[in-house]
C-alpha positions as CSV (number, residue, x, y, z in Angstrom):
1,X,-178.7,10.2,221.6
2,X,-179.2,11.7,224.9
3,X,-175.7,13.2,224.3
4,X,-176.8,14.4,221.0
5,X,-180.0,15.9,221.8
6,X,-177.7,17.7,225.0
7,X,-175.2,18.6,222.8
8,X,-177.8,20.5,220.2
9,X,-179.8,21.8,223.2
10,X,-176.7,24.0,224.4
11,X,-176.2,27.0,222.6
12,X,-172.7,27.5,220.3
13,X,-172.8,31.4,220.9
14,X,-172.8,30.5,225.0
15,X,-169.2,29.5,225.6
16,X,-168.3,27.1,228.4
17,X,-167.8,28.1,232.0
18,X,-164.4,25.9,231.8
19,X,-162.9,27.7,229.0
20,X,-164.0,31.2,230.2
21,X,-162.0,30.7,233.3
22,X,-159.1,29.0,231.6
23,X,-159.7,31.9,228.9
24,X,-159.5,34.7,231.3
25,X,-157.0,33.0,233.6
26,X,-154.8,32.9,230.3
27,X,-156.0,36.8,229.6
28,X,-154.7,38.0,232.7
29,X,-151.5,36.3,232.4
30,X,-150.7,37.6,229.2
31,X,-152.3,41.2,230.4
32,X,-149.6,40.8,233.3
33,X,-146.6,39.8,230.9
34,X,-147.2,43.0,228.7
35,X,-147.8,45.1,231.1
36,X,-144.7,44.1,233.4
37,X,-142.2,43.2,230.6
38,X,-143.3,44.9,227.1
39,X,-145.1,48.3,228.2
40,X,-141.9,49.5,229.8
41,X,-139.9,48.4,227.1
42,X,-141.9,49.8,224.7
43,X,-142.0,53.1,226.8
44,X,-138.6,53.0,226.5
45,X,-137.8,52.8,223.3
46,X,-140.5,55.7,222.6
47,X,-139.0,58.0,225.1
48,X,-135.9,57.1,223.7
49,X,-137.2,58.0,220.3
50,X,-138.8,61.1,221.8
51,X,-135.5,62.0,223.2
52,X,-133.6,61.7,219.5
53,X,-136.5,63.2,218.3
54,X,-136.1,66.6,220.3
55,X,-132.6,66.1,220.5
56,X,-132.2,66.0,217.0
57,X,-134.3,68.8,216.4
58,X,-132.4,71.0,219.5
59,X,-128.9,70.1,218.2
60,X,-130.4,71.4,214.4
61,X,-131.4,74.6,216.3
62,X,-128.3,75.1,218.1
63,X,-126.6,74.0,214.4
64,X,-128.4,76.5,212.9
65,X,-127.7,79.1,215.8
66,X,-124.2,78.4,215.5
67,X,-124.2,78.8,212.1
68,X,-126.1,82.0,212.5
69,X,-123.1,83.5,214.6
70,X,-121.0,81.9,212.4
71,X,-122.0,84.0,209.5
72,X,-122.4,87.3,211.7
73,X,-118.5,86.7,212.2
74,X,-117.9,86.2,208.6
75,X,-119.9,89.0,207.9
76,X,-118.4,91.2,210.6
77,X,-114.8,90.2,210.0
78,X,-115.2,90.7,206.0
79,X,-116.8,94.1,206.6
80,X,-113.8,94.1,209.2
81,X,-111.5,93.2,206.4
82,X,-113.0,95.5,203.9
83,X,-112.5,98.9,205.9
84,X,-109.1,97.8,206.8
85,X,-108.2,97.0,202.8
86,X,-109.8,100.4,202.2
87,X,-107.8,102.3,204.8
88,X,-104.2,100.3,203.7
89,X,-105.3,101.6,199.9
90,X,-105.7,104.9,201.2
91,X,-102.7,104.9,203.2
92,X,-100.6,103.8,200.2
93,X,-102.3,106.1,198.0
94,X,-101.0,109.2,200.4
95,X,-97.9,107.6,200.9
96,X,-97.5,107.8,196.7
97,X,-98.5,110.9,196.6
98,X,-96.2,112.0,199.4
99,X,-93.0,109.8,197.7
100,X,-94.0,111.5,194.3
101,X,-94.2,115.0,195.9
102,X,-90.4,114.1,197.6
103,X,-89.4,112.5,194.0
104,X,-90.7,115.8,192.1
105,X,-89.3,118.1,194.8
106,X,-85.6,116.0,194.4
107,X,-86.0,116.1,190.8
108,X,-86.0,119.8,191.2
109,X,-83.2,120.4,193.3
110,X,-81.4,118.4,191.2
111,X,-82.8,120.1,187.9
112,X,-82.0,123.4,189.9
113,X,-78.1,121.9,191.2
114,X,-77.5,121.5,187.5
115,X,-78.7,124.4,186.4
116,X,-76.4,126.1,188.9
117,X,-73.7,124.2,187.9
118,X,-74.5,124.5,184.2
119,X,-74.0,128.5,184.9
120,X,-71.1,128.4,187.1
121,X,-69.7,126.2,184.0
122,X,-70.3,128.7,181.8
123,X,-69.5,131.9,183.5
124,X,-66.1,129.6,184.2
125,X,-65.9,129.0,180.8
126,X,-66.2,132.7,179.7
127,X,-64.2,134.0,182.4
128,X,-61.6,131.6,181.0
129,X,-62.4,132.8,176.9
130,X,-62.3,136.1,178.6
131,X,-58.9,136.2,180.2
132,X,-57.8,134.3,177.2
133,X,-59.2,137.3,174.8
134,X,-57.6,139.4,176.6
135,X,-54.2,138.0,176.9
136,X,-54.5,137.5,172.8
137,X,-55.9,141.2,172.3
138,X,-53.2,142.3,174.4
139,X,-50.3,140.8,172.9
140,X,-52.2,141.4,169.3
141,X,-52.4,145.3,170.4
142,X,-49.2,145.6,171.6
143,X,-47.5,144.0,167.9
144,X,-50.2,146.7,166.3
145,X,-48.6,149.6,168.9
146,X,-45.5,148.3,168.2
147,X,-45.6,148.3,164.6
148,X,-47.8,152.0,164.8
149,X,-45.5,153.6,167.2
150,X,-42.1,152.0,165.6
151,X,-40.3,151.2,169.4
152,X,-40.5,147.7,170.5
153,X,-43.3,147.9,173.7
154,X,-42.0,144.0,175.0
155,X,-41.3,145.6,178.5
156,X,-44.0,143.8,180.5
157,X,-44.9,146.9,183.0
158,X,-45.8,148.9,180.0
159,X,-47.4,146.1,177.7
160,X,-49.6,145.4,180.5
161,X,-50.6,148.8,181.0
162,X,-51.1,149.1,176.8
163,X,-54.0,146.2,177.4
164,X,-55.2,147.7,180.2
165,X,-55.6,151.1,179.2
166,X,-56.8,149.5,175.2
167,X,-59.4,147.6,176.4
168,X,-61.0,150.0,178.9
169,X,-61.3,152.1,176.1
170,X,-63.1,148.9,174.2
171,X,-65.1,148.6,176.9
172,X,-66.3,151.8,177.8
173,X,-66.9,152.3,173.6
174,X,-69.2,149.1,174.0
175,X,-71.2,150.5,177.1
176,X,-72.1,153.4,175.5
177,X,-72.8,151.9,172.4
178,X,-75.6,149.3,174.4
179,X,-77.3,151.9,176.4
């Protein structure tokens, strides 16, 4: 009973000076195992997680910076691109203008050539119904002569001389008769 009686006279919130120093001797071991083997690994692993953290967020930056200069290139080589497109147009559009001007300007010679030729055709051409007039009026005149004058005129010399003298008289008729 005397055990009984001890055990109720000792209070349960009061804990045993045995266990508190088994307690605390346990305490500090543990306290020495986490601080020596987890706290550093734990440390670690959040600097390590501090590092991808930042490094993450510096390799978005420099991303984003990259792709910041990226598009200031695009930008600068399409404006780039753009004045040089322009330009090319405009260079082709003078070089059409200046290959129709040379077209237009050979078109004209040529129109011009013809034209010259056309005339040199046709002062050929009537040169040629001309002397071929002539020869027929001539030989026409001379059978009227003949016939008019009863003597044969088919000595050259003086058939020749007939025309000659017949059709500057035509001729001089027709002058007066223009002016």
């Amino acid at each position: 009973m005397y055990l009984l009686a001890a055990e109720e006279a000792s209070n349960p919130l009061v804990p045993n000076v045995a266990e508190m120093v088994v307690g605390g001797f346990a305490f500090l071991v543990v306290l020495f195992i986490v601080g020596r083997l987890l706290v550093p690994r734990i440390q670690k692993t959040l600097a390590e997680r501090v590092d991808a953290i930042e490094g993450g967020l510096k390799r978005a930056a420099d991303a984003q910076e990259e792709a910041q200069r990226a598009l200031k290139q695009y930008r600068d080589q399409l404006a780039e691109a753009r004045h040089e497109a322009s330009r090319l147009r405009e260079e082709a559009r003078e070089q059409g203008a200046q290959i129709k001007a040379e077209l237009r300007e050979e078109a004209q010679a040529e129109a011009r050539r013809l034209i010259e030729a056309a005339h040199a055709q046709i002062e050929a051409d009537r040169q040629q119904a001309f002397a071929q007039l002539r020869t027929e009026i001539g030989r026409l005149s001379v059978d009227l002569a003949g016939r008019i004058v009863g003597e044969s005129l088919q000595d050259e010399a003086r058939q020749r001389r007939t025309v000659d003298r017949f059709l500057e008289e035509l001729e001089a008729g027709n002058s007066a008769a223009v002016r």
